[in-house]
C-alpha positions in Angstrom: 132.2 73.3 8.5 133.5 69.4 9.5 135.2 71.4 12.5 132.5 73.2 13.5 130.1 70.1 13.5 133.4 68.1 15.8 133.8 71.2 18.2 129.6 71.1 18.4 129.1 67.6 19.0 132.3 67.1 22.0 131.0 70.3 23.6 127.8 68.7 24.0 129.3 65.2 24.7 131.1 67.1 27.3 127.9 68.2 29.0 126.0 65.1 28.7 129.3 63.7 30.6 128.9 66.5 32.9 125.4 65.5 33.9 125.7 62.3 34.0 128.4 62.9 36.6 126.0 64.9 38.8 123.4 62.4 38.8 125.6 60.0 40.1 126.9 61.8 42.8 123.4 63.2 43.8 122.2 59.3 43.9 125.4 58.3 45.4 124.9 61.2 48.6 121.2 59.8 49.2 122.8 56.9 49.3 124.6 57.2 51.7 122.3 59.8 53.7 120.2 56.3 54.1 122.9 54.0 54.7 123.9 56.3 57.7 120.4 56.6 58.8 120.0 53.7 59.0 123.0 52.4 60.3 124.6 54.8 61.7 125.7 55.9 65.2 122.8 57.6 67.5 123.4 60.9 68.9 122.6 64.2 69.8 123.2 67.7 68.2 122.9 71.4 69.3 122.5 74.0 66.7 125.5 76.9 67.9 125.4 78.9 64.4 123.0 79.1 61.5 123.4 81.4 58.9 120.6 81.5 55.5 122.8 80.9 51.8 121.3 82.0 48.9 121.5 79.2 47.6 117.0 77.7 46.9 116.2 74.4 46.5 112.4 73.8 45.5 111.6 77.0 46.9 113.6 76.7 50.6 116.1 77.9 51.3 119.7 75.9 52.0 121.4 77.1 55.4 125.1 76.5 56.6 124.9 75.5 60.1 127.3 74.4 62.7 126.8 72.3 65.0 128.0 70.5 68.1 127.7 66.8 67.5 127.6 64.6 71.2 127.8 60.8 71.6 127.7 58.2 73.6 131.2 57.6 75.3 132.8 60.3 73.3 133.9 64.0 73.5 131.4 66.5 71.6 133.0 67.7 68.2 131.8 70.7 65.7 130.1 69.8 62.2 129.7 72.0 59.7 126.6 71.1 57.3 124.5 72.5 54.8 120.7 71.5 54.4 117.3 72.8 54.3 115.7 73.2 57.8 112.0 71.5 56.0 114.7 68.3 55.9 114.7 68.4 59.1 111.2 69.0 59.9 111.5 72.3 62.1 109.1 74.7 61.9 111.2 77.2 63.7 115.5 77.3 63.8 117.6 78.8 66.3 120.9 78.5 68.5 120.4 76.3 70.8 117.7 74.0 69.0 119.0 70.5 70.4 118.6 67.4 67.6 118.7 63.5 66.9 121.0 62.6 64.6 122.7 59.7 63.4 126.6 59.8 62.5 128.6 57.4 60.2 130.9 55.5 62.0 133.8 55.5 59.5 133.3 59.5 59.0 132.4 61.3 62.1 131.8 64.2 60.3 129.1 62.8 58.0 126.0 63.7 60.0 122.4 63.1 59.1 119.7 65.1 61.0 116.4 62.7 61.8 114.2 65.9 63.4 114.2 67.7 67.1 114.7 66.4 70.6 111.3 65.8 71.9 110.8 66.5 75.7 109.9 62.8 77.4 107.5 64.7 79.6 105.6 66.7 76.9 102.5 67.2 78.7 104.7 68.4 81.9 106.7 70.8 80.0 103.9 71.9 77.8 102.2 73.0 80.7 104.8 74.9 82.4 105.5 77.0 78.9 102.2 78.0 78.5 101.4 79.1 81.7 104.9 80.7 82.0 103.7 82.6 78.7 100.3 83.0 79.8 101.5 85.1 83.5 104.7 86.6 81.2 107.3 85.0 83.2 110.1 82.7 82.1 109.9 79.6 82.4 113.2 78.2 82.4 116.5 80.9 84.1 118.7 79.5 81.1 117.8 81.7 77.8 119.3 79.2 75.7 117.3 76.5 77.3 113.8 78.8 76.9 114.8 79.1 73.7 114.7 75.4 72.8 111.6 75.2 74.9 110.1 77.5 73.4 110.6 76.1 69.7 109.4 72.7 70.8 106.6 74.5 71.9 105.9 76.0 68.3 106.8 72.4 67.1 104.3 71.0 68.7 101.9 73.6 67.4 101.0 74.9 70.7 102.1 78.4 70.0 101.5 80.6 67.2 103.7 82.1 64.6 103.1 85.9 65.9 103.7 84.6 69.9 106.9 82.6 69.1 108.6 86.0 67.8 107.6 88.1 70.9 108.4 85.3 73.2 111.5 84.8 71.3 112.6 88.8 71.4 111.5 89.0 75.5 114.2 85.9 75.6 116.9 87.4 73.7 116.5 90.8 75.2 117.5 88.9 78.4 121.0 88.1 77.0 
């Protein structure tokens, strides 16, 4: 029985350990997520694969991407990264989907995602993609670069759910 009650109390020391260790690495990574957003290197980031996990966290799901990382001065490199797209707040991912981010200087491939590029000339660019989707044409000869257009456009709430995913098929059938 005196064994019993040992084996029964370190296994559940042994989990209580356990825990305790993720909790500290979970407070550790956010962290550091803040440290580098706020202090770390500005740059720019395009989205060349993104592939769903099954993996949920509160309900969304978790998505291995890769992505090419540019900055200032520097030679673009490839980060790999798993998040949650609502992190990043994108209504819409694809290839091509061009983002801040900020990098930590003493670990390039730490990289914290702030949200999308925004055109500077929204109204402009607004303009042309509607009336490019408006007449049926393209806007832009580039698919990749409709594309990213064309999810800034649903960003921005300009475009509906249903017109996004016909757009977006008219565009990929171009490739």
């Amino acid at each position: 029985m005196r064994e019993e009650y040992v084996f029964l109390v370190g296994s559940w020391a042994l989990v209580f350990l356990g825990g305790c260790a993720l909790v500290v690495r979970l407070i550790h990574q956010s962290w550091r997520k803040k440290q580098v957003r706020e202090h770390g290197l500005p740059g720019e980031a395009t989205v060349l694969e993104c592939k769903g996990t099954r993996m949920y966290i509160n309900r969304s799901q978790v998505f291995d991407f890769l992505l090419e990382v540019r900055l200032p001065g520097q030679a673009p490199y490839q980060v790999s990264l798993s998040s949650r797209m609502h992190d990043w707040n994108v209504r819409v991912m694809d290839v091509g989907l061009r983002l801040n981010v900020k990098v930590d200087p003493k670990d390039p491939q730490c990289v914290v995602v702030l949200g999308p590029v925004v055109a500077q000339d929204l109204g402009r660019f607004l303009r042309q993609g509607m009336d490019a989707m408006a007449t049926g044409q393209v806007a832009h000869a580039d698919p990749v670069k409709a594309l990213a257009d064309l999810q800034r456009m649903a960003d921005a709430g300009l475009v509906s759910e249903d017109e996004y995913v016909r757009k977006r098929a008219e565009i990929l059938d171009r490739l």
